[in-house]
N, C-alpha and C positions, 0 to 999 in steps of 0.2 A: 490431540488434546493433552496439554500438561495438567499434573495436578498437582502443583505448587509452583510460587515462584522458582523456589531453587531449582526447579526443573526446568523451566526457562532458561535461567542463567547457564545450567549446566550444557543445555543446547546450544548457546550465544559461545560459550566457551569450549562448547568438541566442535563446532563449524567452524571456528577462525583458527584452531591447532590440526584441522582435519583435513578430507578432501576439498576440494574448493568446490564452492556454492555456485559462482557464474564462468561464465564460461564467451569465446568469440559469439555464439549465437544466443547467449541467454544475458544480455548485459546488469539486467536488474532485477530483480525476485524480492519477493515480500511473505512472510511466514508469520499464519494468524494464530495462535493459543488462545483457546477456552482455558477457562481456570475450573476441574471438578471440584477442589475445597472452596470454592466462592463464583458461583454461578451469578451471569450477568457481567464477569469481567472479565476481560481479554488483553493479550500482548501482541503487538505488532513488533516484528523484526524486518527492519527493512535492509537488504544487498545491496550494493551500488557500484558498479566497477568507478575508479575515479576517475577515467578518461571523460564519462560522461554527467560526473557529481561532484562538487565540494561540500563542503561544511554549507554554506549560506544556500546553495542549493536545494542541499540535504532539505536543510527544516524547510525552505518552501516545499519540497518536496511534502512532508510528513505535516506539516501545514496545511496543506491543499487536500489529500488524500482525508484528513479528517475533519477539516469545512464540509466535503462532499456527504462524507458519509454520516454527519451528522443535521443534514437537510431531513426537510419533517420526506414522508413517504411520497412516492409521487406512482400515479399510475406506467408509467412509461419506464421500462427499465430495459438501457441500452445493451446491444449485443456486443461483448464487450471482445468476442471471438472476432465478430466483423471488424470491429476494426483493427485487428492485430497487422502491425505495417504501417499504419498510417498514422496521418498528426490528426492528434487531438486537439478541440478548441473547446475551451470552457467559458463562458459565458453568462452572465447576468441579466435578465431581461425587465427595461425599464419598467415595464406595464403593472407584472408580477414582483418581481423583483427574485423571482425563482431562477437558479443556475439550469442551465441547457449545455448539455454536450452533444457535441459533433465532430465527425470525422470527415477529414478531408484528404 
């Protein structure tokens, strides 16, 4: 939990002067902050090795991750353990017009 931006930024700034964040088996990592002076808002920091992300990537990336998360509630919440390894498909369904994930 940060409690301020600057504590954010200060974290953004000892991670890229620091140890490294990813690693051969860890290629991409995402690091969530609660704000305690302003409850209800959050920072995402997203890792990326470049081998597997660019810039146009990236924001589909950081695009996609918060289309998802801000879908209204659904009963069903994926095992996100399970599918570690495998591709993900994201999907639209005409009927609903609600996103489904699946792991293949």
């Amino acid at each position: 939990m940060a409690t301020s931006e600057a504590e954010v930024r200060q974290f953004v700034d000892q991670s890229i002067s620091g140890p490294r964040q990813l690693s051969s088996n860890l290629l991409s990592r995402v690091y969530i902050f609660s704000r305690k002076d302003n409850p209800g808002l959050y920072h995402a920091v997203f890792y990326a090795a470049h081998s597997i992300i660019d810039g146009i990537s990236g924001l589909a990336l950081v695009r996609t991750f918060f289309d998802i998360l801000s879908l209204p509630p659904t009963t069903h919440v994926p095992d996100l353990e399970a599918g570690r390894g495998r591709q993900v498909q994201i999907h639209t369904t005409k009927r609903t017009g609600m996103r489904v994930i699946r792991y293949s």
